[in-house]
C-alpha positions, 0 to 999 in steps of 0.5 A: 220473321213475320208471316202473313195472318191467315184468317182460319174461318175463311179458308176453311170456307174456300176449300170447302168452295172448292171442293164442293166444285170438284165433287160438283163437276165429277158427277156433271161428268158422271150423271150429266150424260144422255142415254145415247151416250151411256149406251155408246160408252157401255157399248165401247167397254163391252167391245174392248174387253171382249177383244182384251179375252179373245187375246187370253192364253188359257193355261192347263189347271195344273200349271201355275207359271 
């Protein structure tokens, strides 16, 4: 019933590592981008939620079905 001894400061140290990566590549993803492409992808989500309201059924105000 022996485990293995885990060295406690060092581990800590590796997940930090590790999630200071994550957090790293997230805004790569995020802040990394040209303004050409900030602009296409704003463009695509303004085009793709005004098709998603022209798809919209309006109800009477009354009705709440």
């Amino acid at each position: 019933m022996s485990g293995d001894v885990v060295n406690l400061r060092q581990f800590r140290k590796q997940k930090a590592r590790s999630d200071k990566e994550k957090q790293a590549e997230q805004n790569r993803a995020t802040f990394g981008r040209t303004k050409a492409e900030k602009t296409l992808t704003r463009a695509l989500n303004d085009k793709a939620e005004k098709s998603l309201d022209q798809g919209r059924l309006e109800r009477p105000d009354g009705d709440k079905d």
